[in-house]
LODRENLUM-525342 format. One record per atom (N, C-alpha, C): residue in three letters; atom name; residue number from 1; x, y, z. Coordinates in Angstrom, 1 decimal. Layout:
BEGIN
NODE   res   atom     n        x        y        z
NODE   ALA     CA   NUM        X        Y        Z
...
***
This chain:
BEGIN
NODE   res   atom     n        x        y        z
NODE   UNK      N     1     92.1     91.9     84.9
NODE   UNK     CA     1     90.8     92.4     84.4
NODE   UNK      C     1     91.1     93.6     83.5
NODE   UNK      N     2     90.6     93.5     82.2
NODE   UNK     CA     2     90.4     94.9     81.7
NODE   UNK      C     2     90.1     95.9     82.2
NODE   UNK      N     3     90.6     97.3     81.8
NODE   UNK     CA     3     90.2     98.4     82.2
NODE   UNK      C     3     88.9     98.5     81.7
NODE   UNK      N     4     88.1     98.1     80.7
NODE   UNK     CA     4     87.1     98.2     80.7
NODE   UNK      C     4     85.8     97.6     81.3
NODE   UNK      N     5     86.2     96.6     82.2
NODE   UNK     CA     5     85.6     95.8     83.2
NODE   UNK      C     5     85.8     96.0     84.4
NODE   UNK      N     6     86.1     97.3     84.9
NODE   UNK     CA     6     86.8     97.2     86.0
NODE   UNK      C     6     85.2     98.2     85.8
NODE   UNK      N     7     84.6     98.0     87.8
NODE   UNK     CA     7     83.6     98.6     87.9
NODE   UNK      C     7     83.9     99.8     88.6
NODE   UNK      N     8     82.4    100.9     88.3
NODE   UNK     CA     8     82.5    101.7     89.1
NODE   UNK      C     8     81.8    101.7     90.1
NODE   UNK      N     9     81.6    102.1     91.9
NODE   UNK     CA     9     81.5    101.6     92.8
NODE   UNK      C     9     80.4    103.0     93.5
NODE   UNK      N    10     79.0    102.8     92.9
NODE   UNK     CA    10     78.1    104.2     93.5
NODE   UNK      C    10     77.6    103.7     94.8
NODE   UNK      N    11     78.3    105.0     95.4
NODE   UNK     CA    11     77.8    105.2     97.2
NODE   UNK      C    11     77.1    106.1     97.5
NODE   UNK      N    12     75.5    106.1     97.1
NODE   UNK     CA    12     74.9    107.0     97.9
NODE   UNK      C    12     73.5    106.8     98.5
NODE   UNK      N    13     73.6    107.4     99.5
NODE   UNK     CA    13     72.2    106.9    100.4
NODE   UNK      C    13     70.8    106.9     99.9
NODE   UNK      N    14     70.4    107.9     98.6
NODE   UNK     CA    14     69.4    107.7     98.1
NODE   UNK      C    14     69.4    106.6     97.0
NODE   UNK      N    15     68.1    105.7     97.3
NODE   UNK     CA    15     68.1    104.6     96.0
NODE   UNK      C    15     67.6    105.1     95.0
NODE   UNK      N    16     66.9    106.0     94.6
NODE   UNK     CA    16     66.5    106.5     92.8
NODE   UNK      C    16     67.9    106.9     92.4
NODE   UNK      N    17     68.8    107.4     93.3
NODE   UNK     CA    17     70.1    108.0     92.5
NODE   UNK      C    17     70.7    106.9     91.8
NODE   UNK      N    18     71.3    105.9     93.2
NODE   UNK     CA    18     71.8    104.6     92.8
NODE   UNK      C    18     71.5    104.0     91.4
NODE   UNK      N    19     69.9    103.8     91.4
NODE   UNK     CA    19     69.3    102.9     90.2
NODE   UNK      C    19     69.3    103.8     88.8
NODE   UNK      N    20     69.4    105.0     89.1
NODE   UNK     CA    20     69.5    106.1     87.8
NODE   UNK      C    20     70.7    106.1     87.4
NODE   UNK      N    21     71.7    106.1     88.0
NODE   UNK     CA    21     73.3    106.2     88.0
NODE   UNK      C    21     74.2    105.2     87.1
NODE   UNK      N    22     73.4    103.5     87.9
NODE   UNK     CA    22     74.0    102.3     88.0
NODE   UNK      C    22     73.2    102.2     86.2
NODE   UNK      N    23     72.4    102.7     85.7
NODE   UNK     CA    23     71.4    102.4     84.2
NODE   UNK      C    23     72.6    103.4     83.6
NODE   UNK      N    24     73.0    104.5     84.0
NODE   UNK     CA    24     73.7    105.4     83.2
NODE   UNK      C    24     75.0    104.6     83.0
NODE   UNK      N    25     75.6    104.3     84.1
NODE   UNK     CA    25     76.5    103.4     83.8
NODE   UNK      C    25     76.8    102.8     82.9
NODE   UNK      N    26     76.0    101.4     82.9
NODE   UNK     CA    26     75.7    100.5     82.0
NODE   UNK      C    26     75.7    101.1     80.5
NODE   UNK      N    27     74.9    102.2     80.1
NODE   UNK     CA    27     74.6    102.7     79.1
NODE   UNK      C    27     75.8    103.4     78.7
NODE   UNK      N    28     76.7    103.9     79.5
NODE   UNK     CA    28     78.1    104.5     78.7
NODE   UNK      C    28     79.0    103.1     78.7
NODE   UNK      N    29     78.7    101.7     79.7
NODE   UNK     CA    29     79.9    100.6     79.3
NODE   UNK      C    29     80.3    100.4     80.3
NODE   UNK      N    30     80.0    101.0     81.8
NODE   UNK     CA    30     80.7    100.8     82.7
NODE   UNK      C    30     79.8     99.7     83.5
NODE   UNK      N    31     80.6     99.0     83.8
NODE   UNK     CA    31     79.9     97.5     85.1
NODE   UNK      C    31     79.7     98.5     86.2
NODE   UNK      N    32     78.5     98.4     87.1
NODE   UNK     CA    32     78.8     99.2     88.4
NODE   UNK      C    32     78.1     98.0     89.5
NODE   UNK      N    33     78.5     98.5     90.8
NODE   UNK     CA    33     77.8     98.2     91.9
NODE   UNK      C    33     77.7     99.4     92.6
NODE   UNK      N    34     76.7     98.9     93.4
NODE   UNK     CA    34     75.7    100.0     94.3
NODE   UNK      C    34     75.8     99.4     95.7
NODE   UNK      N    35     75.9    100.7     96.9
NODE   UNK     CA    35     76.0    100.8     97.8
NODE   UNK      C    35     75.1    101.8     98.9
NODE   UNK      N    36     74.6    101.5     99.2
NODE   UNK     CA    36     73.4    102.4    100.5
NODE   UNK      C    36     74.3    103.2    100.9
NODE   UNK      N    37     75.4    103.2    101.7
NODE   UNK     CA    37     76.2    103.4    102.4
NODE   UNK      C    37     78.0    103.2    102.5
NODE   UNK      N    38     78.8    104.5    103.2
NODE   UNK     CA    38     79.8    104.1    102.8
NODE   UNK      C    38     80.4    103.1    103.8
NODE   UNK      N    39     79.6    102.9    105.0
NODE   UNK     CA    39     80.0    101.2    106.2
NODE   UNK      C    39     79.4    100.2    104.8
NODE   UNK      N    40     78.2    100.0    104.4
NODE   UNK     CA    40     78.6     99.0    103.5
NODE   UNK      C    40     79.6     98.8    102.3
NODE   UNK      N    41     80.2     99.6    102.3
NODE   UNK     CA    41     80.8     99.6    101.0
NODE   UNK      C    41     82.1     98.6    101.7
NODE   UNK      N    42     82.5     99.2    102.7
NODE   UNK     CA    42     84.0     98.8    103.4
NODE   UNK      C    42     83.4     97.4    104.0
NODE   UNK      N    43     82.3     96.7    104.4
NODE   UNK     CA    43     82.0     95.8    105.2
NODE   UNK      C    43     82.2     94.7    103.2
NODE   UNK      N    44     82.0     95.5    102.1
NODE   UNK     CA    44     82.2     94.4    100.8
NODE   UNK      C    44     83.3     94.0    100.5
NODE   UNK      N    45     83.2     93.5     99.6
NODE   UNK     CA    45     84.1     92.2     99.0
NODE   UNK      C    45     84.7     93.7     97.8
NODE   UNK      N    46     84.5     94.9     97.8
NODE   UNK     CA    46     84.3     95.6     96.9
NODE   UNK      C    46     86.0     96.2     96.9
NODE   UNK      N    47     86.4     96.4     98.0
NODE   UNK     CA    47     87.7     96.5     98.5
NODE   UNK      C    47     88.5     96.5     97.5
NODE   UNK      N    48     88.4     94.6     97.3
NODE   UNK     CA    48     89.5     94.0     96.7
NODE   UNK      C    48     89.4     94.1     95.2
NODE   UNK      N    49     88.7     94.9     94.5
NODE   UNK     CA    49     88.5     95.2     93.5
NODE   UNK      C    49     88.9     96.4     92.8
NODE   UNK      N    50     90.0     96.6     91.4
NODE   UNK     CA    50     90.1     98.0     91.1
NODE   UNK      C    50     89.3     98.4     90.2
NODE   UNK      N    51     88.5     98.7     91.2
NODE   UNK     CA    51     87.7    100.0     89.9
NODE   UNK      C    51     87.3    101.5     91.0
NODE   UNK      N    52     86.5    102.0     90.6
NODE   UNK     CA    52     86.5    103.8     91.0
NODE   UNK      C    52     85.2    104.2     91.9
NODE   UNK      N    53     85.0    104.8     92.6
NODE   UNK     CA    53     84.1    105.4     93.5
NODE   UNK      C    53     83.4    106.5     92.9
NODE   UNK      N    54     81.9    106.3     92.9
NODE   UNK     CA    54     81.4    107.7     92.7
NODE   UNK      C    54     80.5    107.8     93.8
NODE   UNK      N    55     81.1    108.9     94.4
NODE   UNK     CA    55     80.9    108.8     96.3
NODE   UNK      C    55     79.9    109.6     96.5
NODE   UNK      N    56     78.8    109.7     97.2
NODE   UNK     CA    56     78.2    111.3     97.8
NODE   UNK      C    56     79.1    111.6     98.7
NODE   UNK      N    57     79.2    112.8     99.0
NODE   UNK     CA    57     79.7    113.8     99.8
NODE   UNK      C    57     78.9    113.8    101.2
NODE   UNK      N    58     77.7    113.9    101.1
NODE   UNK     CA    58     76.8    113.9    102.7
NODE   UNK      C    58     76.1    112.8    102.3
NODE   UNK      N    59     76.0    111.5    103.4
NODE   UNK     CA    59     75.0    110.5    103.9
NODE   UNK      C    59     74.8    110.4    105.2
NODE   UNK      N    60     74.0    110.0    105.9
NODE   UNK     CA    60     73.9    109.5    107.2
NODE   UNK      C    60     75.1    108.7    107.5
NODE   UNK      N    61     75.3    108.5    108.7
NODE   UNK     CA    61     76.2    107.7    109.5
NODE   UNK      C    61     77.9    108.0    108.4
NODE   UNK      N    62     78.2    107.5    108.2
NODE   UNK     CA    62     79.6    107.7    107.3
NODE   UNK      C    62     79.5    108.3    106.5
NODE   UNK      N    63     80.3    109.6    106.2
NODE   UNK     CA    63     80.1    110.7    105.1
NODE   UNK      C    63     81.1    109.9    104.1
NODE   UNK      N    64     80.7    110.8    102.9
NODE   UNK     CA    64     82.0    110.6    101.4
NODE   UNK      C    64     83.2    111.0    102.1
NODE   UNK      N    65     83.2    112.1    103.1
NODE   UNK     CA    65     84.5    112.6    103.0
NODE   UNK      C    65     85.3    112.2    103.9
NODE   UNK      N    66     84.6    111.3    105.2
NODE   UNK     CA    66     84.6    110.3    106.3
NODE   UNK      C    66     85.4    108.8    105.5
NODE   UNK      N    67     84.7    108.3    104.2
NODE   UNK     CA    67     85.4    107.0    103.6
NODE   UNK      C    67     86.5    107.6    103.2
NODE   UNK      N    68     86.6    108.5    102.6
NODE   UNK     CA    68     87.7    109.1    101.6
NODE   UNK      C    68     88.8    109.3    102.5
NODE   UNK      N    69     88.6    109.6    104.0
NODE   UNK     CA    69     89.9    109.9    104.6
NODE   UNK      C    69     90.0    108.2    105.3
NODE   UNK      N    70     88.7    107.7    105.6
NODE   UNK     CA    70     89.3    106.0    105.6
NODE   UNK      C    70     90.3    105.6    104.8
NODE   UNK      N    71     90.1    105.6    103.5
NODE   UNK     CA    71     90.5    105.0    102.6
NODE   UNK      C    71     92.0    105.9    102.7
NODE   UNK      N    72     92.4    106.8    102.7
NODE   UNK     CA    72     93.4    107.4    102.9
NODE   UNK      C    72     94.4    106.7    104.4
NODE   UNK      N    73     93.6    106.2    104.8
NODE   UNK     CA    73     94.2    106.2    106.7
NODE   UNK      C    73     95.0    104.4    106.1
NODE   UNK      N    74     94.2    103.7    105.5
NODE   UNK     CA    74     94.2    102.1    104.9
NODE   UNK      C    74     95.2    102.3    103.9
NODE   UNK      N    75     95.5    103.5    103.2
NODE   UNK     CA    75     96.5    103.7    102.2
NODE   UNK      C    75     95.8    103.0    100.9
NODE   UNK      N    76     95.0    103.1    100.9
NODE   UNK     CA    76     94.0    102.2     99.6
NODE   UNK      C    76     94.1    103.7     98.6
NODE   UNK      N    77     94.9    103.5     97.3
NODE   UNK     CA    77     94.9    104.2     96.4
NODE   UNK      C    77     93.5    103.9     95.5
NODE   UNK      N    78     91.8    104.2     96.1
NODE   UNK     CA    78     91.2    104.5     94.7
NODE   UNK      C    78     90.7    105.5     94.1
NODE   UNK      N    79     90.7    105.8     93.1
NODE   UNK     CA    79     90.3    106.6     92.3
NODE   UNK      C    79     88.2    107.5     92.8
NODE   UNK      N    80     88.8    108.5     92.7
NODE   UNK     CA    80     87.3    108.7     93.1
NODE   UNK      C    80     86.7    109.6     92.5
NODE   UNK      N    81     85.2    110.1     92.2
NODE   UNK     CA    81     84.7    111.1     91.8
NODE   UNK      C    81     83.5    111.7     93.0
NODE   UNK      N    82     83.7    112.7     93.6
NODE   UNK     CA    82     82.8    113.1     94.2
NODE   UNK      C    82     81.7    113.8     94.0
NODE   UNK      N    83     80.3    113.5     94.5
NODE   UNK     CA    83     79.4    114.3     93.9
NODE   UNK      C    83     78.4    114.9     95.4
NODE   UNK      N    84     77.4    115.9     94.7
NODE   UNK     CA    84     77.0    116.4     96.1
NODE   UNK      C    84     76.2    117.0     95.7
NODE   UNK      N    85     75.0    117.4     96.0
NODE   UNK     CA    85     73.9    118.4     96.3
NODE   UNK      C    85     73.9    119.5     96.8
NODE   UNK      N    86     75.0    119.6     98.1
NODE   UNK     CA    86     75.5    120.5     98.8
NODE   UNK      C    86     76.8    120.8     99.2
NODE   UNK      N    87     77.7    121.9     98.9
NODE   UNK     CA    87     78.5    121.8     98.9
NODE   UNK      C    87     78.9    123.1    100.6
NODE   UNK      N    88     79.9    122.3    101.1
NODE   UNK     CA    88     80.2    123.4    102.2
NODE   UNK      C    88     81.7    124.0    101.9
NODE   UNK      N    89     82.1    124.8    102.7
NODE   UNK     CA    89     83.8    125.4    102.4
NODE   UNK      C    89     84.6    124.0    103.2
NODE   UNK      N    90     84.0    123.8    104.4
NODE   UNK     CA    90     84.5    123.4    105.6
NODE   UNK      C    90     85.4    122.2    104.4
NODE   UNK      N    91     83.8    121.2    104.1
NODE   UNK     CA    91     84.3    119.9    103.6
NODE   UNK      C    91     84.9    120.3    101.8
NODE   UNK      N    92     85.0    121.2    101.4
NODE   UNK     CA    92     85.7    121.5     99.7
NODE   UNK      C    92     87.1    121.7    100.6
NODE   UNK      N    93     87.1    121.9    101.2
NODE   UNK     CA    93     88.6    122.6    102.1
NODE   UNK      C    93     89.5    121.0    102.3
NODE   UNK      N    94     88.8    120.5    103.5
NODE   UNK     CA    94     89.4    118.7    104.0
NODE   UNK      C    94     89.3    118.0    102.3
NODE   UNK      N    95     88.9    118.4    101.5
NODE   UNK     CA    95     88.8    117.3    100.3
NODE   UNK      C    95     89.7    117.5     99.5
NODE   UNK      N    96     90.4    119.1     99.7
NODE   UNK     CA    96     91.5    119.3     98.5
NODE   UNK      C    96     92.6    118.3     98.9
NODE   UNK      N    97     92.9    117.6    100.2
NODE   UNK     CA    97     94.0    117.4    100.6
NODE   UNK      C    97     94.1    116.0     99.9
NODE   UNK      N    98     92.7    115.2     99.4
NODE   UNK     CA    98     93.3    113.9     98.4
NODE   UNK      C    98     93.3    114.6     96.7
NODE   UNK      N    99     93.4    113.2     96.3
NODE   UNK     CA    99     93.8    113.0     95.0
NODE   UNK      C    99     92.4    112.9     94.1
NODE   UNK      N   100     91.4    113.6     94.2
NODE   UNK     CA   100     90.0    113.2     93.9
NODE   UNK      C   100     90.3    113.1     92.0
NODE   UNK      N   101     89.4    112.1     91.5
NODE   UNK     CA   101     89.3    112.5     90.0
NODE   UNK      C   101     88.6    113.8     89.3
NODE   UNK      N   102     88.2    114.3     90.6
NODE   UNK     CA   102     87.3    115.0     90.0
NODE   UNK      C   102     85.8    115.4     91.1
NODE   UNK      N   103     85.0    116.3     91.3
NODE   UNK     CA   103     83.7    117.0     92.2
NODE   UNK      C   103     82.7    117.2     91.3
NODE   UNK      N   104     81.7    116.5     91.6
NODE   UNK     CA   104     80.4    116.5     90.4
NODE   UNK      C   104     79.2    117.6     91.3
NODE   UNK      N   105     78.6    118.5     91.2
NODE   UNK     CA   105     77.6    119.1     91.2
NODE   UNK      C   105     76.5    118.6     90.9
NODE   UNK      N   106     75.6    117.9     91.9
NODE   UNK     CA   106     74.3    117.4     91.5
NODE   UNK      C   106     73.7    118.7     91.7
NODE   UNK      N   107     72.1    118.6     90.2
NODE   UNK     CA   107     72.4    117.9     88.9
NODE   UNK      C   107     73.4    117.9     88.3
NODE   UNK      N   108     74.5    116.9     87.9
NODE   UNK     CA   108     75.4    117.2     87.1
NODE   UNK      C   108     75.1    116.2     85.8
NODE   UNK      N   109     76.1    116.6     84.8
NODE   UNK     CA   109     75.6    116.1     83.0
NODE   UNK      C   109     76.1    114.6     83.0
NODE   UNK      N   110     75.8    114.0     81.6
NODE   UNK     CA   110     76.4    113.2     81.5
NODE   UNK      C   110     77.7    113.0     81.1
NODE   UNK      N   111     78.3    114.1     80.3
NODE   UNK     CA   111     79.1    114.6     79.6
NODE   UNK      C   111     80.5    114.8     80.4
NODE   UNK      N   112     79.7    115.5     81.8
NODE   UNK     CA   112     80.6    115.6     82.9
NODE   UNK      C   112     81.3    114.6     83.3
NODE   UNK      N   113     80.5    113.3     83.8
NODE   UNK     CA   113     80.5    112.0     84.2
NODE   UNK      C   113     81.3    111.2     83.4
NODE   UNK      N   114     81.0    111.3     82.1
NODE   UNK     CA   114     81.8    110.2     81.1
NODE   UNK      C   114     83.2    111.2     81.1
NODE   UNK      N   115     83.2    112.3     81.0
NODE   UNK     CA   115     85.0    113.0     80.8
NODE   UNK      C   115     85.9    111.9     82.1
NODE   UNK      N   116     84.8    112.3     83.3
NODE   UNK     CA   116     85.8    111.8     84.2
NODE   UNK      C   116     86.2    110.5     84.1
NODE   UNK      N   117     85.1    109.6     83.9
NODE   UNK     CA   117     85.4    107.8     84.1
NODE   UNK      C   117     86.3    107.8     82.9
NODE   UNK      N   118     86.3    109.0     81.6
NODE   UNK     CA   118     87.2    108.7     80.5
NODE   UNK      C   118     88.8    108.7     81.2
NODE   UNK      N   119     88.7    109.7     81.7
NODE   UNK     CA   119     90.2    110.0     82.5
NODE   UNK      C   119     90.7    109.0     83.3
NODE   UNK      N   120     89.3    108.4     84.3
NODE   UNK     CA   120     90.2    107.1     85.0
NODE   UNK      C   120     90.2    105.9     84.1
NODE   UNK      N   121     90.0    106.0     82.9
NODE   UNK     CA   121     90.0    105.1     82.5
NODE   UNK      C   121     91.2    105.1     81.4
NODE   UNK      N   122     91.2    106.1     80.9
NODE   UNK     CA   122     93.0    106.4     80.5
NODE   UNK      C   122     94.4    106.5     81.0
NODE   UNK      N   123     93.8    106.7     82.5
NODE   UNK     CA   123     94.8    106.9     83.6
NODE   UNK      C   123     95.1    105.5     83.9
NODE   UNK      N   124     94.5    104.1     83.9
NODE   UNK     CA   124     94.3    102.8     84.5
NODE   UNK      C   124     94.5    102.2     83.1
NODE   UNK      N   125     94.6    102.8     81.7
NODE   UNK     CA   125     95.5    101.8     80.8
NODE   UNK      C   125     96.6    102.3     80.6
NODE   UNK      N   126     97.4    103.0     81.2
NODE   UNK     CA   126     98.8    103.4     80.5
NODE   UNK      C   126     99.6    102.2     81.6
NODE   UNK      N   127    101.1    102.1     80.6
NODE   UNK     CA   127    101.5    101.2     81.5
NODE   UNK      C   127    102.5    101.6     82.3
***
């Protein structure tokens, strides 16, 4: 799969974000799927796919930072961008210890958003 088909994978519990996000998406070029949640995300087929996470940080039941150390525990190298409304020390603290692409500040720009997916996406064509 091209790097430029490789999707990006929005996990957050509000649906206006999802459907605002998954249009942004599209509109810079990126394929996405959408996720309620980070138990659905891991219950998908989404797994086996490389493309990038744009995670929230706080949801009900399984946090961003709950998958992130999943995904860490699984050894699943993916790429992630985290975003948040609220930020605590506690969880900025447990989150320096991965490899994040990058922490978005909701509202964050679009400007923001495209630097980062430019980076994974430069980072995922070199050979």
């Amino acid at each position: 799969m091209s790097v430029a088909n490789r999707p990006v994978f929005v996990i957050d519990d509000e649906e206006a974000v999802r459907l605002s996000l998954a249009k942004l998406l599209r509109a810079l070029g990126f394929p996405s799927r959408s996720f309620a949640s980070a138990t659905a995300y891991l219950a998908s087929d989404a797994l086996q796919e490389d493309g990038c996470l744009l995670l929230d940080l706080r949801m009900p039941g399984m946090s961003g930072l709950e998958l992130v150390e999943e995904l860490h525990r699984r050894a699943l190298n993916v790429p992630i961008i985290m975003m948040t409304g609220h930020t605590d020390a506690a969880s900025v603290q447990r989150l320096e210890a991965f490899p994040l692409l990058g922490f978005l500040e909701k509202p964050f720009s679009v400007t923001q958003l495209k630097e980062l997916l430019d980076t994974w996406h430069s980072r995922s064509s070199d050979p």
